[in-house]
N, C-alpha and C positions, 0 to 999 in steps of 0.2 A: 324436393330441391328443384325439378325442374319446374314444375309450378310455379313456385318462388321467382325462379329465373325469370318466366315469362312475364310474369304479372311485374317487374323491375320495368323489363324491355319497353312493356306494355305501357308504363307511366313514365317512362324516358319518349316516350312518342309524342306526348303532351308537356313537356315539360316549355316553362317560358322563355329560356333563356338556353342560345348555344352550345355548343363547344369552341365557336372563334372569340365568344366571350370572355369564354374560363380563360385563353391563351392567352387574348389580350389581356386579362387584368391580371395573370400571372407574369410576364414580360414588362406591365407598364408599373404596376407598383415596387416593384423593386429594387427596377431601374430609377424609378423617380426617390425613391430614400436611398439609393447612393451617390447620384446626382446631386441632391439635398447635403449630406454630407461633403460633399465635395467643395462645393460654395462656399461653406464652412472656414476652409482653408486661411489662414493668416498672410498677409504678407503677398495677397494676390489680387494685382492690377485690374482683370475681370471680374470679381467676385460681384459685384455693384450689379455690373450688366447680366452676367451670368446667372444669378438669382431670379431677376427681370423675365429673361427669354425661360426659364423652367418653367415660372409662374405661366407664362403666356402659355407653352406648352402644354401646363395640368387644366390650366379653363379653356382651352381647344380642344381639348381629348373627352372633358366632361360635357363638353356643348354638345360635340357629337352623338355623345350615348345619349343623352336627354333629347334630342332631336328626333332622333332613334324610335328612342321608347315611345314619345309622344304620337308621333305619329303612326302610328303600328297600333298604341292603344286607343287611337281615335278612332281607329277602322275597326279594329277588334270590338268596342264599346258600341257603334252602329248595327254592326252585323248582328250581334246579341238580341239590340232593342229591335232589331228588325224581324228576328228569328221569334222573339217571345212574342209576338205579333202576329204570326204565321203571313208572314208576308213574303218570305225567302221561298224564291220558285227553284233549283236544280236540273238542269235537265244534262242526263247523259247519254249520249251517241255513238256505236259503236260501229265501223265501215270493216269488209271483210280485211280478216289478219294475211299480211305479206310475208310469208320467210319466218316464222315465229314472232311479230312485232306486228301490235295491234293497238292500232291507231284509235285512240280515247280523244271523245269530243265532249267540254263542257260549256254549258252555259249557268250564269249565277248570275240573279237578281232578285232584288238590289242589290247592289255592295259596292263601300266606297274602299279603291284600294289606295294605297299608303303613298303618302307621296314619298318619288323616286326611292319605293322598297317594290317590294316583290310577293308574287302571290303562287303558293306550291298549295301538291294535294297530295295526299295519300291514301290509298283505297285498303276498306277491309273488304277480303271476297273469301266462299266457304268457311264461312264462322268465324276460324279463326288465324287466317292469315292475311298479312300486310304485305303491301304494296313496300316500293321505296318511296321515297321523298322526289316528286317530278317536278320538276320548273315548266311552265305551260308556255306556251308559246301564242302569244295572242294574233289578230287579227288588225289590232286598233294601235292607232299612234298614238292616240290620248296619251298624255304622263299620269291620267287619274281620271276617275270616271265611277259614274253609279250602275255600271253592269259588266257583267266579264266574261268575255266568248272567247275560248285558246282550247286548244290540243295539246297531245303528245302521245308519243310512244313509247308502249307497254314493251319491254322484251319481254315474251312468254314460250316458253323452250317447248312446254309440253302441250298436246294435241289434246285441249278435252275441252269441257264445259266451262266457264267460270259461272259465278252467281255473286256480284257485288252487292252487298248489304250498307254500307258506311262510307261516306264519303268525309274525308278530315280535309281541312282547310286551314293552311299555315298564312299569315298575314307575317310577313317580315323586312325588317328597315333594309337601306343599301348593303349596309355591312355583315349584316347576317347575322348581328348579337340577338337581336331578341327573336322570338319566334312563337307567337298565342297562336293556339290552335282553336278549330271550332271544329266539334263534328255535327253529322247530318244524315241521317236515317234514310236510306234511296233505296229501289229494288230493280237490277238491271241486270241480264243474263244475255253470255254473248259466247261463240265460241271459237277455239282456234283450230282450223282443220284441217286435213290433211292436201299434204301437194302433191300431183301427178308426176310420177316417174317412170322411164323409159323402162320397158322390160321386153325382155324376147316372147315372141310370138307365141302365144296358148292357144291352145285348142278346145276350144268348147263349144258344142255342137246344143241345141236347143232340144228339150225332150218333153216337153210340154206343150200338148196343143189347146187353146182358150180360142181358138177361130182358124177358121182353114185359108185362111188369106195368101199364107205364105209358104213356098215351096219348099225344101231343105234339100243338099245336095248326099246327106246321108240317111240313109231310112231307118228310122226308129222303130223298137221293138213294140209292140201294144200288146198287153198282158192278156194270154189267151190260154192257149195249149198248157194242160197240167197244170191250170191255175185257176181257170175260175170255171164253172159247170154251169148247164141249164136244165131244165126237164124237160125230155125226149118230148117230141113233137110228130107229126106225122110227115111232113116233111123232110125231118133228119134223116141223117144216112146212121143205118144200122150198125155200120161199124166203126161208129163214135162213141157207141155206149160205153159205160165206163161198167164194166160187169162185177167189179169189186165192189162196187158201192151197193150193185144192184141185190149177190147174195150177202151183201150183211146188213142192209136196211128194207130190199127189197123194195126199192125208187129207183128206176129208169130213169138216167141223168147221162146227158151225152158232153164232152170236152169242146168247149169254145176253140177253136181253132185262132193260133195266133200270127196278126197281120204284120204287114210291113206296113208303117201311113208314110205316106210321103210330105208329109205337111206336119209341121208342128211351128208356134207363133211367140214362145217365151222363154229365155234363160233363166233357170233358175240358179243364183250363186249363194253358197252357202257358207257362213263362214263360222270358222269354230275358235272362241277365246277360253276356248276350257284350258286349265290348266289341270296337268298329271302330279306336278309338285307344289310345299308351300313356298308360296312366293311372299308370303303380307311381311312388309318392311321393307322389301329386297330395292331398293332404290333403285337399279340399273333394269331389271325388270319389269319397273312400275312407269319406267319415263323412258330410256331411251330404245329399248324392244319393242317396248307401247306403242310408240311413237313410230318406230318401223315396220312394224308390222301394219298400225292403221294405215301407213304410203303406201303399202304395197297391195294393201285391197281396196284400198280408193283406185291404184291404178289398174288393175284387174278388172276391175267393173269399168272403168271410162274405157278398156282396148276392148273387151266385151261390145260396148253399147254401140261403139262405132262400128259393129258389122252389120245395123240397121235393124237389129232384132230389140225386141223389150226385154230387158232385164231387170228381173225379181230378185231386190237382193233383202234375203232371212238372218237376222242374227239370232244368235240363241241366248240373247237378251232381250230384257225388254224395256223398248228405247221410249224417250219422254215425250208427249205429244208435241207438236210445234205447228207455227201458223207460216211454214214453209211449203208453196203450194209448187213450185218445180222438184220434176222426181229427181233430179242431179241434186238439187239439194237436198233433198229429203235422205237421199241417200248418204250422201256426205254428212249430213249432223247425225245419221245412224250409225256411221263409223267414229266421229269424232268420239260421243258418250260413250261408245261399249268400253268394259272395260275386265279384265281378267278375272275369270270366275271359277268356281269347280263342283258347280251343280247339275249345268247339263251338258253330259257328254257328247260323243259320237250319236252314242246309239240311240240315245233321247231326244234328237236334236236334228237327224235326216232323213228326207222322206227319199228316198232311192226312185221311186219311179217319177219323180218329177225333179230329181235334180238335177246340175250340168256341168257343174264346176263345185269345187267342194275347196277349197281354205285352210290347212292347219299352218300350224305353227312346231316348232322345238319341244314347246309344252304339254302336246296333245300325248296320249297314250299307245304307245308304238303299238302295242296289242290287237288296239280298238282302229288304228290305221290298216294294224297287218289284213283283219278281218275283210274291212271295208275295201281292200283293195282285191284281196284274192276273191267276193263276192260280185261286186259292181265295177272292176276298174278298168274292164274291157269297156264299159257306157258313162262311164261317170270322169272327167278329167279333177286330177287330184294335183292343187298346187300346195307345194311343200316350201315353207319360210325358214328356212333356218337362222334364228335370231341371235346368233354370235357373228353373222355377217356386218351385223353394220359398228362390231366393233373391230376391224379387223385390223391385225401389228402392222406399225409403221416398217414401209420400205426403205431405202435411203433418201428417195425423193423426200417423202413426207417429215423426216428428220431436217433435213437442209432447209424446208420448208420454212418448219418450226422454228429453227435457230434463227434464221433471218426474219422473217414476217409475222408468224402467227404470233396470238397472245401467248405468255406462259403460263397464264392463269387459264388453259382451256378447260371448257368443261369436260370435250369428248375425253382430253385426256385423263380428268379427274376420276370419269366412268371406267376408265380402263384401269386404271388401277384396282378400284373396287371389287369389279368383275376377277381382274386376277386373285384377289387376297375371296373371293366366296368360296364357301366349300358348296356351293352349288356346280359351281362352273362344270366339273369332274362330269356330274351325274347328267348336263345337261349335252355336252360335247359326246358324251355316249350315246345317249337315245336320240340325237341327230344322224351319227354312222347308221344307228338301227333304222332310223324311218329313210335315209338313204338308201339302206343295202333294199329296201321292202320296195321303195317305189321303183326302182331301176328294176326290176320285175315288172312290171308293171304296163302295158300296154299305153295308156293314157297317162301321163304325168311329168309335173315341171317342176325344177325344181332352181329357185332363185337365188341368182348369184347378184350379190353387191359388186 
């Protein structure tokens, strides 16, 4: 059935003709045969004239639509012979997204568009989802012309990749009756990403050194003592020997003593999209936590980067190559694609002696937190997101708000109801209290408040 549904929707997208069509010729025919009747009438002074002016009314109404159509099908009849020709260039341009609205640039030629009608588009992007219907905003004062350079903007709520495959091309008269489509096979990948927000002050201290350039103001541990051995030497001191090892292998191995460096040159931030639960469907989980969560470690890494150290930021996915040669972006389109997984945990996923900062979220595994905290969390700073913050109940401000200014169609509030009526929410609002009560223990840890 839902199949059915789509593939309807699907050929309503192409369809030639309206809805202000159907309206009008539902309004105008039956108006004009009672009118018609009317005229009718015996014994009536106007009847003569009244006949007259209907007649003129019905071949004004039908000039229109013929006008309409003509010209809409002359453009549409070009564009064709132009297209079976391969003569039709497309070109689409995409400039960084502002506030979720991502500014689409096209260019098309040849094409003649329709005199004094209008020229829309609509994009198919990830296989099989649509665009709406946008009205372009050109460039050019022409009333008509053989190429077409206009924008518009995309509202796009959610933080990720697109991949546009199909571009559709509505040619339609002033009045909007008719509407020929033409589609157009393009490949153009763009993405929407995340925007930097204020957060309180983290602490993360650098624990990797790649060059000795830089001094640190807290001195790191380097793995020595009770961790790594060498074979006794003649200049060792004798009582380093590790005598356990010596009677049960009988090898003379003395304990590396372990330093303090005062120098180390790179943060490493680690962020983790594991999920502990199933999430696949959960719409409030897949776009607006998504979506909070990726602001919150794009801004982590820009308050990071401003303390003049480099910063390594690791997902425990794996992100798609791109021809982005600044690391601020590179960074930024590695947060935008990630996306909720449940393959690699904690434990598969951190290298402890080079990490600096570590990332979970609500979803991660209070367990596999508790661990990593009671082992590393004196050296390793641990920010905690708890993603029911960014949907948090309206106060009275926010009501008053509403009533007076906001839309009523909002979405955030659409999501809050949602989230209310999950039987997720329960188990989710739980093992938030648990990785709360875990990291306030915790020597190093933050934990974000919307």
């Amino acid at each position: 059935m839902q199949k059915l549904l789509k593939l309807i929707k699907k050929l309503g997208y192409y369809a030639p003709c309206s809805v202000y069509l159907v309206v009008f010729c539902v309004i105008i025919i039956p108006g004009y045969y009672w009118l018609h009747k009317l005229s009718k009438l015996p014994d009536s002074a106007y009847k003569d004239i009244f006949s007259l002016l209907l007649m003129i009314a019905l071949v004004f109404s039908v000039s229109i639509l013929c006008f309409g159509f003509l010209t809409v099908l002359f453009s549409f009849i070009y564009f064709k012979w132009k297209q079976a020709k391969n003569l039709v260039v497309i070109k689409l341009m995409t400039s960084p997204a502002t506030k979720g609205k991502q500014a689409i640039h096209i260019q098309i030629n040849p094409i003649f568009l329709p005199l004094i009608g209008f020229l829309k588009v609509r994009l198919l992007y990830d296989k099989d989802h649509y665009s709406n219907k946008f009205s372009l905003i050109t460039k050019s004062d022409k009333p008509f012309g053989f190429s077409f350079d206009g924008t518009f903007n995309w509202n796009l709520p959610e933080i990720r990749e697109y991949q546009i495959e199909k571009v559709i091309i509505y040619f339609e008269d002033f009045f909007q009756f008719f509407s020929f489509a033409v589609s157009i096979n393009t490949s153009n990948r763009f993405y929407v990403s995340p925007t930097e927000q204020e957060l309180a002050k983290i602490n993360g201290s650098p624990r990797k050194t790649e060059d000795t350039t830089v001094r640190i103001e807290e001195l790191k541990r380097v793995e020595g003592e009770l961790i790594n051995y060498k074979n006794f030497e003649n200049n060792d001191d004798v009582r380093r020997i590790v005598w356990k090892i010596y009677a049960k292998n009988k090898e003379l191995v003395v304990r590396i003593p372990e330093i303090m460096d005062p120098y180390a040159s790179h943060i490493y931030l680690y962020t983790s999209f594991h999920t502990h639960f199933d999430v696949k469907g959960n719409e409030v989980i897949e776009t607006p936590f998504l979506n909070y969560y990726k602001t919150i470690c794009w801004s982590v890494y820009k308050q990071l980067a401003q303390k003049g150290l480099e910063v390594r930021y690791i997902a425990d996915q794996s992100i798609p190559p791109t021809a982005l040669s600044e690391p601020d972006e590179q960074v930024k389109y590695a947060i935008t694609v990630c996306n909720w997984q449940s393959d690699t945990n904690l434990k598969d996923f951190i290298k402890p002696g080079n990490a600096s900062v570590l990332i979970v979220s609500s979803l991660n595994d209070v367990e596999q937190i508790k661990d990593f905290a009671d082992n590393y969390g004196a050296d390793i700073t641990i920010v905690f997101v708890p993603l029911t913050e960014c949907l948090q109940q309206n106060d009275m401000k926010d009501w008053i708000k509403w009533l007076f200014i906001s839309n009523e169609n909002d979405q955030l509030a659409s999501y809050k109801t949602r989230w209310n009526l999950s039987p997720l929410r329960f188990k989710l609002n739980d093992n938030e209290k648990e990785i709360v009560s875990v990291l306030k223990q915790t020597d190093k840890a933050s934990i974000i408040r919307n």
